[in-house]
TORKE-795090 format. One record per residue (C-alpha): residue number from 1; residue in one letter; x, y, z. Coordinates in nm, 2 decimals. Each point is the difference from the previous one (the first is absolute). Last residue first. Layout:
REM TORKE-795090
@pos=NUM; code=a; X=X; Y=Y; Z=Z
...
This chain:
REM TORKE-795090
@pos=392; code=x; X=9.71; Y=-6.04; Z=-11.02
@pos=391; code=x; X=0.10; Y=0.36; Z=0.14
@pos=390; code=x; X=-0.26; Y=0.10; Z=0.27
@pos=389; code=x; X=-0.10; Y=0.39; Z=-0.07
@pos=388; code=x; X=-0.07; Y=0.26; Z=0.20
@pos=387; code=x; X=-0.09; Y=0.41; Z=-0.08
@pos=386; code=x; X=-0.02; Y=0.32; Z=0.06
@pos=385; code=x; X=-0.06; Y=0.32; Z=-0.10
@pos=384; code=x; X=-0.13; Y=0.29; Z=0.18
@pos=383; code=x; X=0.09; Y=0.30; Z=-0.22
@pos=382; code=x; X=-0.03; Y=0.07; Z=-0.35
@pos=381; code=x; X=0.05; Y=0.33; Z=-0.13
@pos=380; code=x; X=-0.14; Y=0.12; Z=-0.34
@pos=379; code=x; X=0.17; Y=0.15; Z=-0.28
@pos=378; code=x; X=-0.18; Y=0.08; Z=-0.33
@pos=377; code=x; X=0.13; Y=-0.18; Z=-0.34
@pos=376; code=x; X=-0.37; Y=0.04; Z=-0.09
@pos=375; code=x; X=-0.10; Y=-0.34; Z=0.05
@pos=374; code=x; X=0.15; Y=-0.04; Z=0.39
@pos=373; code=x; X=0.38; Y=0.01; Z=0.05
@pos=372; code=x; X=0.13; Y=-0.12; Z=0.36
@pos=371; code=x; X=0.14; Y=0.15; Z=0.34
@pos=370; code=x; X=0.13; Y=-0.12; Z=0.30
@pos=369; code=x; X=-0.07; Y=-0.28; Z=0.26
@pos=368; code=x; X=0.09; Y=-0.40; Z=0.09
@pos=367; code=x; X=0.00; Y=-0.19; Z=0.22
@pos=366; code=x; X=0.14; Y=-0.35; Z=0.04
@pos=365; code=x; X=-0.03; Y=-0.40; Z=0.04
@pos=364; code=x; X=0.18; Y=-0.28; Z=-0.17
@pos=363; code=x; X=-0.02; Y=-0.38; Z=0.17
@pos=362; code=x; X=0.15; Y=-0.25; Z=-0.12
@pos=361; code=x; X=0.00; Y=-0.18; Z=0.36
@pos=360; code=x; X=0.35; Y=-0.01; Z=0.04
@pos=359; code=x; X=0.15; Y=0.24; Z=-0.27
@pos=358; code=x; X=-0.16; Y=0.28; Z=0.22
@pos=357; code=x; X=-0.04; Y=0.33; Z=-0.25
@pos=356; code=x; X=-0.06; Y=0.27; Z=0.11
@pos=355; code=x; X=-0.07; Y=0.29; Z=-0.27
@pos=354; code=x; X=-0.08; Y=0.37; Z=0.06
@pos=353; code=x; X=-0.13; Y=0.14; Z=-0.35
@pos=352; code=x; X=0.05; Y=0.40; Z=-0.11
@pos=351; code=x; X=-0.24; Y=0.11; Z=-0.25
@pos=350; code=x; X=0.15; Y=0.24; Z=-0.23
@pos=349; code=x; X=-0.11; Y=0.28; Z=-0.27
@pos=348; code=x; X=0.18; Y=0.18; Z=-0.24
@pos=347; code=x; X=0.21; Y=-0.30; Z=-0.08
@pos=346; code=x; X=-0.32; Y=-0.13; Z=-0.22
@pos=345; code=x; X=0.20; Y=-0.30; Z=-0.26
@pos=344; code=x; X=0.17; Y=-0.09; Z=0.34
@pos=343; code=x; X=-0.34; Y=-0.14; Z=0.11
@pos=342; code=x; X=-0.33; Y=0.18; Z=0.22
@pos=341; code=x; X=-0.35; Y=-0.03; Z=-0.13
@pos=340; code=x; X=-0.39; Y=0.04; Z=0.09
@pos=339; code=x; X=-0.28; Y=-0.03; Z=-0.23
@pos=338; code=x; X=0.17; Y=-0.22; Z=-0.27
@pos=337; code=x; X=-0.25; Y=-0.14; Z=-0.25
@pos=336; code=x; X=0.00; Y=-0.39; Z=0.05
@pos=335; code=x; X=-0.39; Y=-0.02; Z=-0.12
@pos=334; code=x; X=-0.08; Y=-0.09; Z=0.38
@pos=333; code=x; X=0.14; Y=0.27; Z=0.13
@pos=332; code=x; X=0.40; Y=0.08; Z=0.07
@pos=331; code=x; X=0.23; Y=0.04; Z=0.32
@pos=330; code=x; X=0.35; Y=-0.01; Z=-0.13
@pos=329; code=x; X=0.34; Y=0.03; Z=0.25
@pos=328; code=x; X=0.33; Y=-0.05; Z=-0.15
@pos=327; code=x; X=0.36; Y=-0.09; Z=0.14
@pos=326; code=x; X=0.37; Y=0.08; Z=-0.06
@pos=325; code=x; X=0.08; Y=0.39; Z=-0.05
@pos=324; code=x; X=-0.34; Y=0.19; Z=0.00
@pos=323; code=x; X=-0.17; Y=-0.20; Z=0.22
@pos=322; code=x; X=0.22; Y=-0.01; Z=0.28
@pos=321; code=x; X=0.13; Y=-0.28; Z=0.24
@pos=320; code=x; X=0.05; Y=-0.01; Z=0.36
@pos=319; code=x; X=0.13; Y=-0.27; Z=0.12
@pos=318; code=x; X=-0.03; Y=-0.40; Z=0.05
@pos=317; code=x; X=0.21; Y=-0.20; Z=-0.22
@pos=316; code=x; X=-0.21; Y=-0.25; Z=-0.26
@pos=315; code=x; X=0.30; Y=-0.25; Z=-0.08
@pos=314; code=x; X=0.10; Y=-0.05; Z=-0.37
@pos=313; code=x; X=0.25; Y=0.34; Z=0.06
@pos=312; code=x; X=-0.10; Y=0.35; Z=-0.14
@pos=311; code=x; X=-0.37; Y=-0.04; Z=0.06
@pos=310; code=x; X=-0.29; Y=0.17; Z=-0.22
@pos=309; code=x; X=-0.28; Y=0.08; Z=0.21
@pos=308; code=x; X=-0.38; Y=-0.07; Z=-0.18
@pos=307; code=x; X=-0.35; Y=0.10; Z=0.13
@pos=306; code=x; X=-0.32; Y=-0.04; Z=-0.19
@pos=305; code=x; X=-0.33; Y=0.09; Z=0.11
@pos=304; code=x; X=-0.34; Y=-0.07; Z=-0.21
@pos=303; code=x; X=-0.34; Y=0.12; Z=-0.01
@pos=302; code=x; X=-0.33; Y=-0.15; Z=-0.08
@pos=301; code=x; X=-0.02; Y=-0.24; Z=0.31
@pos=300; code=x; X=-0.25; Y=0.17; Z=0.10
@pos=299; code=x; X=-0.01; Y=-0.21; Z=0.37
@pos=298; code=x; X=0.34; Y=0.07; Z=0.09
@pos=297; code=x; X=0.24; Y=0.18; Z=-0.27
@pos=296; code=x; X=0.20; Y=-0.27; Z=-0.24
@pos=295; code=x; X=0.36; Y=-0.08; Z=0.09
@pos=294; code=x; X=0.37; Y=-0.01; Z=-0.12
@pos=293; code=x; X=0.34; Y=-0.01; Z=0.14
@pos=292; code=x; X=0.31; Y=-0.08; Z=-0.17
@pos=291; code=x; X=0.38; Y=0.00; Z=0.16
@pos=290; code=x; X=0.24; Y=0.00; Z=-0.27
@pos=289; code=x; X=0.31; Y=-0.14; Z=-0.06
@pos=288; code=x; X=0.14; Y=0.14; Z=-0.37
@pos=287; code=x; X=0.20; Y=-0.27; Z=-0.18
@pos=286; code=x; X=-0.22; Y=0.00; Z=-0.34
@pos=285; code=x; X=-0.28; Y=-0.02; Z=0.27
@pos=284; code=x; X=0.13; Y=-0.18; Z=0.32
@pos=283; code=x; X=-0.32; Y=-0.07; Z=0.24
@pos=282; code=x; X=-0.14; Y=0.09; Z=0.34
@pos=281; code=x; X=-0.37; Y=-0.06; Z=-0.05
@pos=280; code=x; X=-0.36; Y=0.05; Z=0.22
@pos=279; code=x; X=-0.36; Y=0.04; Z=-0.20
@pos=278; code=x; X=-0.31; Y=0.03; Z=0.13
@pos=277; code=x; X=0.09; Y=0.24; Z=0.28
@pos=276; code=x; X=-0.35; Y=0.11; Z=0.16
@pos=275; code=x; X=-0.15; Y=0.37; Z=0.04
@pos=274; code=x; X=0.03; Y=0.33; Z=0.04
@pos=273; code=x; X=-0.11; Y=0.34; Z=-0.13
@pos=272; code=x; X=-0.04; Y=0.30; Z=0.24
@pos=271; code=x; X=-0.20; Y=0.29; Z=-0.14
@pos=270; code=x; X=0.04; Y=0.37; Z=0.14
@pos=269; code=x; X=0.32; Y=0.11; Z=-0.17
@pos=268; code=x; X=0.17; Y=-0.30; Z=-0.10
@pos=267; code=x; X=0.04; Y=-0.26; Z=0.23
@pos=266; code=x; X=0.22; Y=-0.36; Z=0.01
@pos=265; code=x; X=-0.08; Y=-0.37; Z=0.08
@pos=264; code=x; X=0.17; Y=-0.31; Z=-0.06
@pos=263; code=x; X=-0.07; Y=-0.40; Z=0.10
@pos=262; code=x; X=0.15; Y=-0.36; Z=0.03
@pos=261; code=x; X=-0.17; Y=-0.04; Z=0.38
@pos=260; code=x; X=0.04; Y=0.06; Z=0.38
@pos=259; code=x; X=0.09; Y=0.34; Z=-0.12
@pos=258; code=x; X=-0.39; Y=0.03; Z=0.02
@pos=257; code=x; X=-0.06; Y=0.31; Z=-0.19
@pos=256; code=x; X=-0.12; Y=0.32; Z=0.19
@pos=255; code=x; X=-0.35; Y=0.04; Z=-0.01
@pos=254; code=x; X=-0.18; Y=0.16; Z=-0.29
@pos=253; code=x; X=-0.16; Y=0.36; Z=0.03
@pos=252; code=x; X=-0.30; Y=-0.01; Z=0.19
@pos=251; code=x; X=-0.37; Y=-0.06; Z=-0.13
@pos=250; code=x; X=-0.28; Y=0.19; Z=0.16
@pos=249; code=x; X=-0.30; Y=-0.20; Z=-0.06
@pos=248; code=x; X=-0.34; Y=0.21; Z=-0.06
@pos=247; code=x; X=-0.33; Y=-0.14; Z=0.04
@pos=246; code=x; X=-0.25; Y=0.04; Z=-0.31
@pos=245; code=x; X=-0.45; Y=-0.04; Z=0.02
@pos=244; code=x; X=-0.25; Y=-0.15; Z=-0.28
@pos=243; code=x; X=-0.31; Y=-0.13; Z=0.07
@pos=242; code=x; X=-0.18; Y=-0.31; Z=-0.24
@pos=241; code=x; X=0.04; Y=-0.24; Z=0.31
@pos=240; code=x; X=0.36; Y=-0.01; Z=-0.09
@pos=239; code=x; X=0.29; Y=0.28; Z=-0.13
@pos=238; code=x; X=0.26; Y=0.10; Z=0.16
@pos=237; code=x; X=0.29; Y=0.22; Z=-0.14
@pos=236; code=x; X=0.31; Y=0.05; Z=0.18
@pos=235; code=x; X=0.19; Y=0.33; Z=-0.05
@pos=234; code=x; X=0.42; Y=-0.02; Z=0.04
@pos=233; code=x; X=0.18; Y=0.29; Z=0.19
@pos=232; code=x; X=0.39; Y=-0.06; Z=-0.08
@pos=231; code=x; X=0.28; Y=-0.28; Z=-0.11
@pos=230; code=x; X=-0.06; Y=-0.13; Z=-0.32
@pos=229; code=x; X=-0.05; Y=-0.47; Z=-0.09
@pos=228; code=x; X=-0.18; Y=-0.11; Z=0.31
@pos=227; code=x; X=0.00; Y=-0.32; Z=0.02
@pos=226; code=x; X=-0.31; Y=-0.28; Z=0.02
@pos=225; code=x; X=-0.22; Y=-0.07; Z=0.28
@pos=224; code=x; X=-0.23; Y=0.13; Z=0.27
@pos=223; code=x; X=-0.26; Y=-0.13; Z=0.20
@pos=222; code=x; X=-0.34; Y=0.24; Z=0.05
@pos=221; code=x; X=-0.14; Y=-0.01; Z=0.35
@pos=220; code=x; X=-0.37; Y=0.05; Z=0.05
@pos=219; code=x; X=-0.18; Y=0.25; Z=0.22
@pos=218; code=x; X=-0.36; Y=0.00; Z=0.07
@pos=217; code=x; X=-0.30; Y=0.22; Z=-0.04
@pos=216; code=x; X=-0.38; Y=-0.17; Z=0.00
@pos=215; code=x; X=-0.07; Y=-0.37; Z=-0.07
@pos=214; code=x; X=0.07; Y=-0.34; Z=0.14
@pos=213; code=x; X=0.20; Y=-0.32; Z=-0.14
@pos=212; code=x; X=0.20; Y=0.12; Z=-0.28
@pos=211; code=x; X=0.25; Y=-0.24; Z=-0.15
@pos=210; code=x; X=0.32; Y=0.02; Z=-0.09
@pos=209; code=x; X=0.19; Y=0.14; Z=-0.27
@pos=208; code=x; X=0.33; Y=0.29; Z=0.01
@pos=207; code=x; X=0.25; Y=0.11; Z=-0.23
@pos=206; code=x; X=0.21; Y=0.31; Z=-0.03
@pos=205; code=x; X=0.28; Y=-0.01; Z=-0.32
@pos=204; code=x; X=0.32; Y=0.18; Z=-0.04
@pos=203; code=x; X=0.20; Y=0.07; Z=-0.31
@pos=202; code=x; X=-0.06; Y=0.37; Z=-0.06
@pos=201; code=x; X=-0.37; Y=-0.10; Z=0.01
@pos=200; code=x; X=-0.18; Y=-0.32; Z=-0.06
@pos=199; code=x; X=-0.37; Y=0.11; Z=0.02
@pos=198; code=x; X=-0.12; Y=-0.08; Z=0.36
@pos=197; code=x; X=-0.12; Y=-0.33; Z=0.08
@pos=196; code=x; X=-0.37; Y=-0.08; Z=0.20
@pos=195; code=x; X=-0.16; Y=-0.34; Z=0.03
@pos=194; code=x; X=-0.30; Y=-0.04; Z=0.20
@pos=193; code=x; X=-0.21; Y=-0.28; Z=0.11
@pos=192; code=x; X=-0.33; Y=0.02; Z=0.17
@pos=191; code=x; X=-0.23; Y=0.26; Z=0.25
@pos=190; code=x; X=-0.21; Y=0.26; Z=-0.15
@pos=189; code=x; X=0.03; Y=0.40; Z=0.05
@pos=188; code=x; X=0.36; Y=0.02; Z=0.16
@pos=187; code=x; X=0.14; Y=0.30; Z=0.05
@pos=186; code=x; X=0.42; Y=0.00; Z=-0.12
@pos=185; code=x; X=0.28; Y=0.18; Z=0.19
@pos=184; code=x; X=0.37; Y=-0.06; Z=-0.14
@pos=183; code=x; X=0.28; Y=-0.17; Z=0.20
@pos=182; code=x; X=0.37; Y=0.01; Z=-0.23
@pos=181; code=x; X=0.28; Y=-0.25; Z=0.02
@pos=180; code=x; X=0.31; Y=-0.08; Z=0.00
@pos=179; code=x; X=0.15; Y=-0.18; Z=0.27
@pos=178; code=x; X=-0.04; Y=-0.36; Z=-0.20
@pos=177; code=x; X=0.24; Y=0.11; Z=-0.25
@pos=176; code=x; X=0.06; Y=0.24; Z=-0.25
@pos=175; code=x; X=0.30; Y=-0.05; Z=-0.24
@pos=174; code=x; X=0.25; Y=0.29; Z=0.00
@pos=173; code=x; X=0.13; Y=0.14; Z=-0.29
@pos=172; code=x; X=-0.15; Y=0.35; Z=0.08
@pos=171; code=x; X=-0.08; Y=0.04; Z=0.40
@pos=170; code=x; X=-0.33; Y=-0.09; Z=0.20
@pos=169; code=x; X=0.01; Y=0.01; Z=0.38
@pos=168; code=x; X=-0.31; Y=-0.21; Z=0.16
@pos=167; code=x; X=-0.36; Y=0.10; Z=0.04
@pos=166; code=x; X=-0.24; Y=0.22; Z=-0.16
@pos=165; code=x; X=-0.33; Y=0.13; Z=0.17
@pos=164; code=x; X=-0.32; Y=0.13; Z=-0.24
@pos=163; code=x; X=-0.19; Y=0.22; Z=0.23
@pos=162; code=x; X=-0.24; Y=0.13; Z=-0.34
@pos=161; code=x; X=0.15; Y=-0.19; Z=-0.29
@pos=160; code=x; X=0.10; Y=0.34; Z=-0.18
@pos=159; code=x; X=0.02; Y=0.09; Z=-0.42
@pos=158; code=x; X=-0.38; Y=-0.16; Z=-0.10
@pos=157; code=x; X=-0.13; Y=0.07; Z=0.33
@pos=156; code=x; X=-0.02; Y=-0.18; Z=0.37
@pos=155; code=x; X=-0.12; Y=-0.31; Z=0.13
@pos=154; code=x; X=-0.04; Y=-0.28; Z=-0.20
@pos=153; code=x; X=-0.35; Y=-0.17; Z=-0.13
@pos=152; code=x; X=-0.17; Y=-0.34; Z=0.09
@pos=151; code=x; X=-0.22; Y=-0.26; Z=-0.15
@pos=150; code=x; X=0.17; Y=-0.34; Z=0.10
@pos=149; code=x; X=0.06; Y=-0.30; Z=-0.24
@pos=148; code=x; X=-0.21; Y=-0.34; Z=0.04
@pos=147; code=x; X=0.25; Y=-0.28; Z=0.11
@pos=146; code=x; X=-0.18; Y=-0.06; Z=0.33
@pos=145; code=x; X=-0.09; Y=-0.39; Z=-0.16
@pos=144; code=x; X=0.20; Y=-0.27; Z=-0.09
@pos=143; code=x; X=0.05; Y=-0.16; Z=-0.33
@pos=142; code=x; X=0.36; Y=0.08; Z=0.03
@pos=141; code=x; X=-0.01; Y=0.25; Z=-0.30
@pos=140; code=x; X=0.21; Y=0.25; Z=0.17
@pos=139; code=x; X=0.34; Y=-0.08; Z=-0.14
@pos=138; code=x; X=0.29; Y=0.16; Z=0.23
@pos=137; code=x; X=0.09; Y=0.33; Z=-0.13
@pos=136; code=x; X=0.21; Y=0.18; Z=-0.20
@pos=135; code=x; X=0.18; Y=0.30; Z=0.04
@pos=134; code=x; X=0.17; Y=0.18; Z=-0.27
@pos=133; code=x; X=0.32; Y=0.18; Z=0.01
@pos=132; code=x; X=0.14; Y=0.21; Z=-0.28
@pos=131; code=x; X=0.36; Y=0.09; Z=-0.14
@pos=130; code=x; X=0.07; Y=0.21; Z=-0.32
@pos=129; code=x; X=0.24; Y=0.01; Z=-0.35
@pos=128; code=x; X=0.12; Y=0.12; Z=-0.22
@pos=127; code=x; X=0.21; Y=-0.05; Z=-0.35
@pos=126; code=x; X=-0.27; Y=-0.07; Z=-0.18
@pos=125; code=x; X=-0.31; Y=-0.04; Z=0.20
@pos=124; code=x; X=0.04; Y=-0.26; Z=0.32
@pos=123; code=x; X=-0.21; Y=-0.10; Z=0.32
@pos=122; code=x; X=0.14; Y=-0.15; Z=0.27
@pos=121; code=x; X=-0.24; Y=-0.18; Z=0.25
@pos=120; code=x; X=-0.02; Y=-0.10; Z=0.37
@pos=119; code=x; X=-0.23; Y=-0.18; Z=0.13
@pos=118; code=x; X=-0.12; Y=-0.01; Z=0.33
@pos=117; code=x; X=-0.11; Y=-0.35; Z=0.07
@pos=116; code=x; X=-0.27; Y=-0.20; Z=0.05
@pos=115; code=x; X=0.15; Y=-0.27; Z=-0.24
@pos=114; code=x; X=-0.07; Y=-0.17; Z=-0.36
@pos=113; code=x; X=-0.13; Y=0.29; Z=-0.17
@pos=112; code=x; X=-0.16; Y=-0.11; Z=-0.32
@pos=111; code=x; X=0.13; Y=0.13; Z=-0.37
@pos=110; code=x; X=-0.03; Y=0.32; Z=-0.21
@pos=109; code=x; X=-0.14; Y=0.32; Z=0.08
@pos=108; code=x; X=-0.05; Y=0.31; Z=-0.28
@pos=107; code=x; X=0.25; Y=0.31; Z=-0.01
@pos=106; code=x; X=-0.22; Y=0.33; Z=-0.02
@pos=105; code=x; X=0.23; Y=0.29; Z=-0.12
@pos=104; code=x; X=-0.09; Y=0.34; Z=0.06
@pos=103; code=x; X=0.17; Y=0.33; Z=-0.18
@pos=102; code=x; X=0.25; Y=0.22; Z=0.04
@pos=101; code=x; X=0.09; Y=0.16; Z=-0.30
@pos=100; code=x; X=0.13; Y=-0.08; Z=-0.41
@pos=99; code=x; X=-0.29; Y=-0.16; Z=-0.25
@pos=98; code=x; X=-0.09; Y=-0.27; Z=-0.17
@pos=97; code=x; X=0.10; Y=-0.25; Z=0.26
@pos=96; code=x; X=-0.05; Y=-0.42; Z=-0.10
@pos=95; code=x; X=-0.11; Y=-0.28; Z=0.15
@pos=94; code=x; X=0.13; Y=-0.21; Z=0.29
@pos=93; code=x; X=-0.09; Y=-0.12; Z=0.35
@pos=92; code=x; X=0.11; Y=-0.24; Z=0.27
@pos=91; code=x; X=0.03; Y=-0.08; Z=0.37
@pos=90; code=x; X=0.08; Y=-0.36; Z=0.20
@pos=89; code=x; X=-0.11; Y=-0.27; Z=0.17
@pos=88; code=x; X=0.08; Y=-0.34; Z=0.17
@pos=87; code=x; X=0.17; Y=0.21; Z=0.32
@pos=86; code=x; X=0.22; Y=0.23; Z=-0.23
@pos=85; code=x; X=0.04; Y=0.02; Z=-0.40
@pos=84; code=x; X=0.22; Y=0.31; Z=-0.05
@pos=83; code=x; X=-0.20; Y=0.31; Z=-0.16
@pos=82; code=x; X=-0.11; Y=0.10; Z=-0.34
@pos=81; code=x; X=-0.04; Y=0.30; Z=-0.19
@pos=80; code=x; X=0.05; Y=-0.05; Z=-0.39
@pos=79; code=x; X=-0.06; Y=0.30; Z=-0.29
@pos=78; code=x; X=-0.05; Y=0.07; Z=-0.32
@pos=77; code=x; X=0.13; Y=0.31; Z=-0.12
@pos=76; code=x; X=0.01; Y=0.40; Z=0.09
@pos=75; code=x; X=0.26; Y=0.22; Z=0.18
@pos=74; code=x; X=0.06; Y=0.17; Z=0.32
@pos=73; code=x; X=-0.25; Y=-0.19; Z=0.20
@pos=72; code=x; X=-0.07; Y=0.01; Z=0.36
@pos=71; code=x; X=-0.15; Y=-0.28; Z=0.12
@pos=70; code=x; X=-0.27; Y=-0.03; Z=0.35
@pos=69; code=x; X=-0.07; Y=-0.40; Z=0.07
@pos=68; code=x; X=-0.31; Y=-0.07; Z=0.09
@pos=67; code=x; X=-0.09; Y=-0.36; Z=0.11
@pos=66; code=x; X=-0.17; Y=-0.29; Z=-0.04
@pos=65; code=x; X=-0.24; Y=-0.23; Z=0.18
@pos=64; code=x; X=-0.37; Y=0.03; Z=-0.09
@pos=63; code=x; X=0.03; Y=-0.16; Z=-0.36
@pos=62; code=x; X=0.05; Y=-0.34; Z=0.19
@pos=61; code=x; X=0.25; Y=-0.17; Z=0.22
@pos=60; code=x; X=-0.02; Y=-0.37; Z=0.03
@pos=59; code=x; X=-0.04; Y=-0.08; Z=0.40
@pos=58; code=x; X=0.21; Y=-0.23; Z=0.15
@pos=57; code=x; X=0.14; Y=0.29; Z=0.28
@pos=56; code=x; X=-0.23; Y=0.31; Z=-0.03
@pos=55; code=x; X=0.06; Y=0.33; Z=-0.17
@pos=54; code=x; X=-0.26; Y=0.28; Z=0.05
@pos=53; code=x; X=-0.03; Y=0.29; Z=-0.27
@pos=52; code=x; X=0.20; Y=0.26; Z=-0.16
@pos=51; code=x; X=0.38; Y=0.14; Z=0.07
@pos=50; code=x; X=0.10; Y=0.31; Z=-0.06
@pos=49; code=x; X=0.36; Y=0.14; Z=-0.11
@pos=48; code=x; X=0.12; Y=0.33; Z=0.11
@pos=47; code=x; X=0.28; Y=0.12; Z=-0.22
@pos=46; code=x; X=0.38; Y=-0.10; Z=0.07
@pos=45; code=x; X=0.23; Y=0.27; Z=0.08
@pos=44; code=x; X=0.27; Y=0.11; Z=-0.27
@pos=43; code=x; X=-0.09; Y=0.35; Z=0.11
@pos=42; code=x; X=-0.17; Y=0.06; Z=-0.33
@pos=41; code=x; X=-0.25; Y=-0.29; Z=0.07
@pos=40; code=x; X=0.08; Y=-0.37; Z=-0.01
@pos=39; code=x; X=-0.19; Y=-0.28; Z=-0.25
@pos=38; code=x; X=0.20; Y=0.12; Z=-0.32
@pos=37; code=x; X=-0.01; Y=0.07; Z=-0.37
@pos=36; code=x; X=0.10; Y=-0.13; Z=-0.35
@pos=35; code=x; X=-0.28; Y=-0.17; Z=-0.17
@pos=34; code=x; X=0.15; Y=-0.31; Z=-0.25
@pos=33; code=x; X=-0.03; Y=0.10; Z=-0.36
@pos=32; code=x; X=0.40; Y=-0.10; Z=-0.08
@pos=31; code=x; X=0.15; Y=-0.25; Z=0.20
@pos=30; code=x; X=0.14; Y=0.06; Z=0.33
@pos=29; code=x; X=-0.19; Y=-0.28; Z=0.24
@pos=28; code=x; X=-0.01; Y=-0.01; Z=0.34
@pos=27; code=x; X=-0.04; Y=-0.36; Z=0.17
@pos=26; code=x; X=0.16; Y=0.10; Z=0.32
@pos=25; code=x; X=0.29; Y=-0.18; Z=0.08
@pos=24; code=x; X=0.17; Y=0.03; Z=-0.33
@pos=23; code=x; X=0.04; Y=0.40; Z=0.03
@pos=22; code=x; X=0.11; Y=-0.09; Z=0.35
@pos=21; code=x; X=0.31; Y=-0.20; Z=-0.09
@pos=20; code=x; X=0.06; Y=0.19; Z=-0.32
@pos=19; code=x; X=0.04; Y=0.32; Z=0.24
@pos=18; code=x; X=0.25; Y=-0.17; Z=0.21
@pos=17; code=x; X=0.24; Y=-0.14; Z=-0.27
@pos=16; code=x; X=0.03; Y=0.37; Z=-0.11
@pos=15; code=x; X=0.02; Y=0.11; Z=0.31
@pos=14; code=x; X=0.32; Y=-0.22; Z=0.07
@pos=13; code=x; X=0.17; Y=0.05; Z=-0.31
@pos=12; code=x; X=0.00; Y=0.33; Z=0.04
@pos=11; code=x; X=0.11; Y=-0.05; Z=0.36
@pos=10; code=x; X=0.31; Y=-0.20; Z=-0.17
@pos=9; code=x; X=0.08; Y=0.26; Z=-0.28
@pos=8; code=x; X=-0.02; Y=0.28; Z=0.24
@pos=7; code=x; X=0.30; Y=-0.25; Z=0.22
@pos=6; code=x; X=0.17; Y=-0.12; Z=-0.29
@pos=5; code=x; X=0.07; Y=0.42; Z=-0.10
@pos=4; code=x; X=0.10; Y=0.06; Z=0.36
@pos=3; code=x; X=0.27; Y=-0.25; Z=-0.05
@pos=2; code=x; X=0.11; Y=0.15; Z=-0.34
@pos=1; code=x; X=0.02; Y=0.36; Z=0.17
């Protein structure tokens, strides 16, 4: 019972340094008269975040460029949104809420974009925080002529791009590439440049400008970017040449971690959570050995999973090992409250973990599967777990 006491006391430990790390890393504040809320809805999914006006490299940005941030908030106080600094420019607003609800948040530009690059952006609120592309363009003022935008409309109605086509396999976690993408119909009324971007949306991005040359109906490919944060039927917006029209990208459950890499994954129910190791140790802890895993979720980033095995020798054995005799599994959000949990301090549940171990390349992979306490001391069965790790 002592040694399984140093191991709790370790993985304590462990959160506990883990939750200051991020708590630092984003800027939030905890003194009193500060608005309590968050930028994700009550599924823990990120609300839809637009994005206003035209950004060109070595161009200034001006009250036209900003963007709407959607915020839920649970309690009053002044208030900072901000994002990271990307590309030479970056997104910022604060204030104060008066009042509890969803409300709109417009974050004003800062900065020149140095390259014609999709740029990505994370956006933070407390202890939350969203992803968002924006596309920007190469500088038009070349003192050349056929720069005069186009006069066109899209195809279709507010909810349906009328014989909108998308392209490539799309799957949560997964970055889009240069396969995915989605043709929409536009008619042409005026020839000239054009710029059209859909409103960032569960993580992805369309994006498309060019140059019109003749009128009447045509097709134009939209480029997709970013990662798509939830699994399921995701609605597009559109908006350009003052019409409106929505596609629909079905978005697949995530891929199977690359066991090429330091990585874990698991599922609960419907949801699969997965993502990088971040942190790899076998150390002796008031002379316990212990194997420690830890890793934020992909893309979010706002969860965290921790795996430790207690070893009865200072070598790490392969075997089966169980949680609630010698080893601990925690999965817990971004304010370190457990969501899912398996330890000798819960023997009514048990998740069993398959370790090999090869003492040549320090590598330790495994499964593992069983059940876990949620909140409300419920039981819940986790099953496809897995995970590899390269020992420094």
């Amino acid at each position: 019972m002592k040694a399984l006491k140093h191991l709790i006391i370790l993985l304590s430990a462990f959160f506990m340094v883990a939750a200051c790390q991020k708590e630092v890393s984003l800027e939030t504040g905890s003194n009193g008269g500060m608005a309590v809320g968050t930028l994700k809805d009550s599924l823990a999914n990120c609300q839809p975040i637009s994005i206003n006006g035209l950004y060109f490299t070595d161009s200034t940005l001006a009250d036209s460029n900003y963007v709407i941030v959607q915020v839920n908030i649970t309690a009053p106080g002044t208030y900072v949104i901000f994002t990271d600094a990307q590309n030479g420019f970056s997104f910022r607003d604060s204030g104060f809420f008066a009042s509890t609800g969803v409300t709109s948040v417009k974050l004003k530009s800062k900065g020149r974009p140095v390259l014609a690059v999709t740029t990505d952006f994370t956006v933070t609120f407390g202890s939350s925080f969203c992803v968002f592309s924006i596309p920007v363009l190469p500088n038009q003022n070349n003192g050349g002529g056929g720069n005069n935008p186009a006069a066109f409309t899209l195809a279709g109605t507010t909810n349906n791009c009328t014989g909108a086509v998308v392209q490539g396999s799309f799957a949560e976690g997964t970055a889009l590439d240069a396969s995915n993408k989605v043709d929409i119909q536009v008619t042409v009324t005026t020839p000239g440049t054009y710029t059209i971007t859909t409103t960032t949306t569960n993580g992805m991005t369309f994006f498309k400008s060019g140059t019109f040359t003749t009128t009447g109906a045509q097709t134009i490919t939209l480029q997709g970017s970013g990662t798509p944060t939830t699994a399921g039927a995701t609605q597009i917006p559109v908006s350009a040449g003052g019409t409106a029209c929505a596609f629909t990208v079905n978005v697949g459950q995530p891929a199977d971690i690359n066991l090429a890499d330091s990585a874990w994954q698991f599922t609960q129910g419907n949801n699969t959570f997965h993502g990088t190791l971040d942190s790899i140790a076998f150390s002796k802890v008031n002379g316990i050995d212990v194997l420690q895993l830890y890793g934020l979720t992909f893309a979010t980033g706002d969860s965290l999973f921790v795996m430790g095995i207690g070893m009865t020798s200072n070598t790490i054995a392969s075997g089966t090992y169980n949680t609630n005799t010698f080893a601990a599994f925690d999965f817990s959000d971004f304010n370190a409250t457990t969501i899912f949990s398996a330890n000798p301090q819960t023997p009514t549940v048990n998740i069993a973990i398959v370790l090999t171990y090869d003492p040549a390349t320090k590598i330790a992979q495994g499964t593992f599967s069983g059940t876990a306490k949620i909140s409300n001391n419920t039981s819940v069965p986790i099953t496809g777990g897995k995970f590899k790790a390269k020992l420094p």
